[in-house]
Structure formats: C-alpha cells, structure tokens
Rosetta silent file (secondary structure, phi, psi, omega in degrees, C-alpha in Angstrom):
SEQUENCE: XXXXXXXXXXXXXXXXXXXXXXXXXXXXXXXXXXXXXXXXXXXXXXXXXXXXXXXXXXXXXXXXXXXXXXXXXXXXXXXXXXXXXXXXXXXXXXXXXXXXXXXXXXXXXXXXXXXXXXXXXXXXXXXX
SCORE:     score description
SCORE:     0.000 S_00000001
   1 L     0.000  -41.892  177.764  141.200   83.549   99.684 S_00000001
   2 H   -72.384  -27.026  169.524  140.363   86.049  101.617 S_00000001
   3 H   -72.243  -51.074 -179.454  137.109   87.570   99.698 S_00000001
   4 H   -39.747  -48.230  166.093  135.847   83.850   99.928 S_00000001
   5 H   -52.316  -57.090  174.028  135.978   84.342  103.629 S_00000001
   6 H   -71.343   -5.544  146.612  134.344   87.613  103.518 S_00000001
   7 H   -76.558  -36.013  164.007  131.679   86.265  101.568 S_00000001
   8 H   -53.598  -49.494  158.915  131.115   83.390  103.813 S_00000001
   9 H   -47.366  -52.130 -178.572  130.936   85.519  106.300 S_00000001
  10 H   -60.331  -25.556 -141.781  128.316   88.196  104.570 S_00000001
  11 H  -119.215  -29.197 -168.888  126.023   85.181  103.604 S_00000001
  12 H   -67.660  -70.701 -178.843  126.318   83.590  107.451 S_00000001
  13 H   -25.504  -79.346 -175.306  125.274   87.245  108.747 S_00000001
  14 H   -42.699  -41.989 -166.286  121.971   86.958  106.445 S_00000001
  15 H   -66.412  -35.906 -173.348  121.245   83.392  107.024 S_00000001
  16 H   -75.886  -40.741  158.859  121.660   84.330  111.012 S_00000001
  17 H   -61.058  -18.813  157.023  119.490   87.759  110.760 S_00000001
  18 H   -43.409  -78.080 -155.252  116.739   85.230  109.218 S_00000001
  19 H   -70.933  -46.858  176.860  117.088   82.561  111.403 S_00000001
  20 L   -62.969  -12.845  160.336  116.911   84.759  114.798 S_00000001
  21 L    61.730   29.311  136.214  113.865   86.051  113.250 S_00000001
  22 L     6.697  -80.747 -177.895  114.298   89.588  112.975 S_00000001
  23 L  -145.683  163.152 -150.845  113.104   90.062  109.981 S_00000001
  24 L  -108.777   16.807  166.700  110.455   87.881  108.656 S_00000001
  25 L  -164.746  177.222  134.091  111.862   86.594  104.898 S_00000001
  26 H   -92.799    9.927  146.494  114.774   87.824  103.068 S_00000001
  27 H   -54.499  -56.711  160.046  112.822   90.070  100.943 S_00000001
  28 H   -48.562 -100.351 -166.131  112.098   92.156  104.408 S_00000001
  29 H   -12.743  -71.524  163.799  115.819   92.131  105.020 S_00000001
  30 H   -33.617  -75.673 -178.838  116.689   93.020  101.425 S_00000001
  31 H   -33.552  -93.276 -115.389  113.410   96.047  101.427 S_00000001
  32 H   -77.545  -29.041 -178.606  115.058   97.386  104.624 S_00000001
  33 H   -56.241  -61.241  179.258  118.934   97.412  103.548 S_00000001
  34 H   -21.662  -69.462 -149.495  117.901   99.142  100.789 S_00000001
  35 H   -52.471  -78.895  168.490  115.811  101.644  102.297 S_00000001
  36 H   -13.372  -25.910 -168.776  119.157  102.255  105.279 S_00000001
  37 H   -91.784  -78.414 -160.286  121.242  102.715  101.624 S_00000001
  38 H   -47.009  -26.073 -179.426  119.114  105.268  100.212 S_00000001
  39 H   -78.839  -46.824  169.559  118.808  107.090  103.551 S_00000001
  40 H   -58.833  -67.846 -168.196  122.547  107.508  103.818 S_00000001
  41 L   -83.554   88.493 -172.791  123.588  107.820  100.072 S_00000001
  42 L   -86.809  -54.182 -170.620  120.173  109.648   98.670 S_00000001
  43 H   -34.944  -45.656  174.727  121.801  109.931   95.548 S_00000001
  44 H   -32.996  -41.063  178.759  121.642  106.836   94.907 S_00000001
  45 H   -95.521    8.867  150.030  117.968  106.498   94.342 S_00000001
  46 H   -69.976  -42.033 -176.607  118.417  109.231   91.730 S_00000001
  47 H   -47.451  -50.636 -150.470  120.565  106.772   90.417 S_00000001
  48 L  -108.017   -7.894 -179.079  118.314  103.776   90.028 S_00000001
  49 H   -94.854  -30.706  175.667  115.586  105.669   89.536 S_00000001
  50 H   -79.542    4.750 -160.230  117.153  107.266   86.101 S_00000001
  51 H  -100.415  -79.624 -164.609  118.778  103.691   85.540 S_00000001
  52 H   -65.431  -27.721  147.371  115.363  102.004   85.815 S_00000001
  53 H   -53.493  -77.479  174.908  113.287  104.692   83.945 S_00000001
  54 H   -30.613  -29.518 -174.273  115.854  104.152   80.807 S_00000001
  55 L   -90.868   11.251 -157.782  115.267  100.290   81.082 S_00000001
  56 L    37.353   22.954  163.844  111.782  101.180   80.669 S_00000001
  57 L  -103.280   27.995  159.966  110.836   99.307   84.225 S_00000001
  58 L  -157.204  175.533  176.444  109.315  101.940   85.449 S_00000001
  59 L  -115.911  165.013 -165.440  107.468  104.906   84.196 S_00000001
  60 H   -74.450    1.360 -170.875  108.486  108.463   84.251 S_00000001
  61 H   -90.558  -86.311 -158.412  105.465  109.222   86.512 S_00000001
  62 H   -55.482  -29.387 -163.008  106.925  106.326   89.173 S_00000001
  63 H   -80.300  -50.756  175.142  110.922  107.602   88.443 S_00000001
  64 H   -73.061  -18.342  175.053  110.017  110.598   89.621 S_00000001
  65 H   -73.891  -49.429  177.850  108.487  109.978   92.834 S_00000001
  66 H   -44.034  -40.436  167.713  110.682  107.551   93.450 S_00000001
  67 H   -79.564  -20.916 -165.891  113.667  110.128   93.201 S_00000001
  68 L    60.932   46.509  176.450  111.634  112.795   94.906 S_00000001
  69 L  -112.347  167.350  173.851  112.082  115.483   92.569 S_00000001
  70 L   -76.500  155.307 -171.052  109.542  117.528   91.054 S_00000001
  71 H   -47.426  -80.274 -175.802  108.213  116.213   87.280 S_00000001
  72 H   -42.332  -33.557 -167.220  110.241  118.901   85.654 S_00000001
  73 H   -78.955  -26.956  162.699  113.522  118.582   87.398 S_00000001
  74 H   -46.275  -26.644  177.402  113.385  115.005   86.515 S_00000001
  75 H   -93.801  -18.941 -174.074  112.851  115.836   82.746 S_00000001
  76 H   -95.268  -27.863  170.752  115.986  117.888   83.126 S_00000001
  77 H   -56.579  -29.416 -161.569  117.856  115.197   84.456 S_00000001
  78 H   -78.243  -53.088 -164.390  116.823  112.767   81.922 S_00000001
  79 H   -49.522  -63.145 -140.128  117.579  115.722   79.098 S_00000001
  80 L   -78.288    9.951  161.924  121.396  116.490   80.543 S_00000001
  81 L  -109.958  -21.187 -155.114  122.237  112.709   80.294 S_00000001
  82 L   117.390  -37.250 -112.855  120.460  112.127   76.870 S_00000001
  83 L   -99.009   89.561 -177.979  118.144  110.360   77.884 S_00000001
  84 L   -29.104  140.303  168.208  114.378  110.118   75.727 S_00000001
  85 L  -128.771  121.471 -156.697  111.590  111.069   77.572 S_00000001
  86 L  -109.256  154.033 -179.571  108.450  109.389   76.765 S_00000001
  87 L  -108.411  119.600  168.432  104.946  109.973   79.370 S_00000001
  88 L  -151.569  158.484  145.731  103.511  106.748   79.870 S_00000001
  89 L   -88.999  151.085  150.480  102.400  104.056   82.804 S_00000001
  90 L   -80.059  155.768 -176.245  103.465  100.814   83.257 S_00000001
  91 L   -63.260  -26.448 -168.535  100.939   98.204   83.463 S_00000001
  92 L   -98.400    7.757  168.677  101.614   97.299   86.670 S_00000001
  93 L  -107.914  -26.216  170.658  101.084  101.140   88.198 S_00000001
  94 L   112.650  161.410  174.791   97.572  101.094   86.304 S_00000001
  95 L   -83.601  -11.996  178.863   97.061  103.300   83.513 S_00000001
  96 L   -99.326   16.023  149.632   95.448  105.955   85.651 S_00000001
  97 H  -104.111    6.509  149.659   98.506  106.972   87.435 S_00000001
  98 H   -44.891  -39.546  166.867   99.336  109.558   86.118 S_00000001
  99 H   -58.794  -52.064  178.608   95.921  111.004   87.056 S_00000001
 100 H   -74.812  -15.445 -173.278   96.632  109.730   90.719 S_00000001
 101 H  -102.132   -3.318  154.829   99.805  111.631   91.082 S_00000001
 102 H   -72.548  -38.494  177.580   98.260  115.259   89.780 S_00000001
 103 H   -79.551  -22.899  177.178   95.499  114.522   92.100 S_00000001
 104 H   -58.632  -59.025 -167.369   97.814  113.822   95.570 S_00000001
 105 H   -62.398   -8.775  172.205   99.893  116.984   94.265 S_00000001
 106 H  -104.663   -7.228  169.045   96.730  119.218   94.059 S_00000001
 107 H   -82.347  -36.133 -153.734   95.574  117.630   97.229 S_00000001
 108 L  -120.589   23.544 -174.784   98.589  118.567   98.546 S_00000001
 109 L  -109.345  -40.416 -146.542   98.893  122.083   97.288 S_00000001
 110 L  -103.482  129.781 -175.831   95.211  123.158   98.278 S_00000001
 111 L   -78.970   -0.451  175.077   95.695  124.749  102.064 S_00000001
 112 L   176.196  167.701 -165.020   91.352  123.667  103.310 S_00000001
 113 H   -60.714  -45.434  177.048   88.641  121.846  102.669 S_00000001
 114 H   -32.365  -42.724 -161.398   87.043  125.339  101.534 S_00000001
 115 H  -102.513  -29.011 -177.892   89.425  125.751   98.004 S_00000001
 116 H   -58.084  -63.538 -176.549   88.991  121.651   97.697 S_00000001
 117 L   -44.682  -24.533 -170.113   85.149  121.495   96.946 S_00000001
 118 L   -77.845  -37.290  165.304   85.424  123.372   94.160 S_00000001
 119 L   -42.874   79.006  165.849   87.880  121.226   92.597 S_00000001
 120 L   -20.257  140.692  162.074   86.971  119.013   89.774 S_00000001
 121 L   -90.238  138.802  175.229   88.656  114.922   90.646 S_00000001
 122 L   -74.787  -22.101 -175.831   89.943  114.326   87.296 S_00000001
 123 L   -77.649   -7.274 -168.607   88.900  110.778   87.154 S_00000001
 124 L  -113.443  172.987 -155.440   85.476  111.800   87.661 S_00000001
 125 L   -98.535  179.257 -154.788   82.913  113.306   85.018 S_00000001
 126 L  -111.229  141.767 -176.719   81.855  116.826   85.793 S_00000001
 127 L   -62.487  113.733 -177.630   78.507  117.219   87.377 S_00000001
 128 L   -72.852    0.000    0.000   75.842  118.625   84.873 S_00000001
C-alpha cells in the first residue's frame, strides 16, 4: 500500500513541476533529471553508454563521447566486458561523423590559428 502512495505521490510531483511551468514539457523535465543523475553518479553514463552501444542504438563514435572517454579507453571497456566492437555511424548521426569527431579533436589539439592552416579538413578535397 504504501509504494502505491509513493507513486502517487512521484507522479503528482511531475504533473505539479509541469503545471507551475517550470519546465516547459515533460521531455525538458525528463532531459534535465537525467542530466542532475549523470552529474552526481557519472558512472552511470558509462553505463548506458556501453548498454546502448551493445543494443546497437548508438554508434561507437557517439558511445564514446557520450561517456567522455578517449576512443581507445572505450575500446578497452567494450573488450574487458566482451563486448564486439564494430566502427560504424548510425543513420541518424550522419555517416560523416566519424570525420566530424577527428576534426573537433584536431581542432582541439592544435594550440593557433598558425599550425591550423596547414591542416588538411578531411571532408574536403585537397587543393591542387
């Protein structure tokens, strides 16, 4: 009896952080609990990020940012559970990100504009 009540209650809270207009759906609401979970419990989005890579709904490109490890350490997680590791996109990150997340990380490696120019963009064809 008592978890009915303390569900009634949890579902009252949301309908009342809604209605007072807070937050502006419960999808906002939802987004931001989340977020508040991962910033206390960070593990967690290791969690869901190696849970949802395995389920194929995400790609290993997106699992890792999304955990915030580096590429490799990410491949080591996935080895020390079992876990196949195949390099792909999902359709819905476009097939070119892989491409976008080598170019942020070499954007965000190169210390001036000076060491930048020099830099092939990989998406782009090389200047004859």
């Amino acid at each position: 009896m008592l978890n009915l009540k303390e569900n009634n209650l949890k579902e009252k809270t949301l309908e009342s952080l809604i209605r007072t207009k807070l937050f502006k759906s419960e999808d906002e609401l939802l987004k931001e609990a989340i977020d508040a979970l991962f910033y206390k419990r960070p593990e967690l989005k290791r969690e869901v990020a190696v849970d949802m890579y395995k389920n194929k709904e995400i790609s290993l490109w997106k699992a890792t940012q999304m955990c915030g490890v580096s590429l490799e350490e990410f491949k080591e997680i996935l080895r020390s559970r079992g876990i196949k590791i195949e390099i792909e996109a999902t359709k819905q990150e476009g097939y070119d990100f892989p491409i976008r997340v080598f170019q942020k990380a070499r954007v965000l490696s190169l210390s001036s504009e000076k060491e930048f120019k020099d830099v092939p963009v990989l998406s782009q064809k090389p200047k004859s």
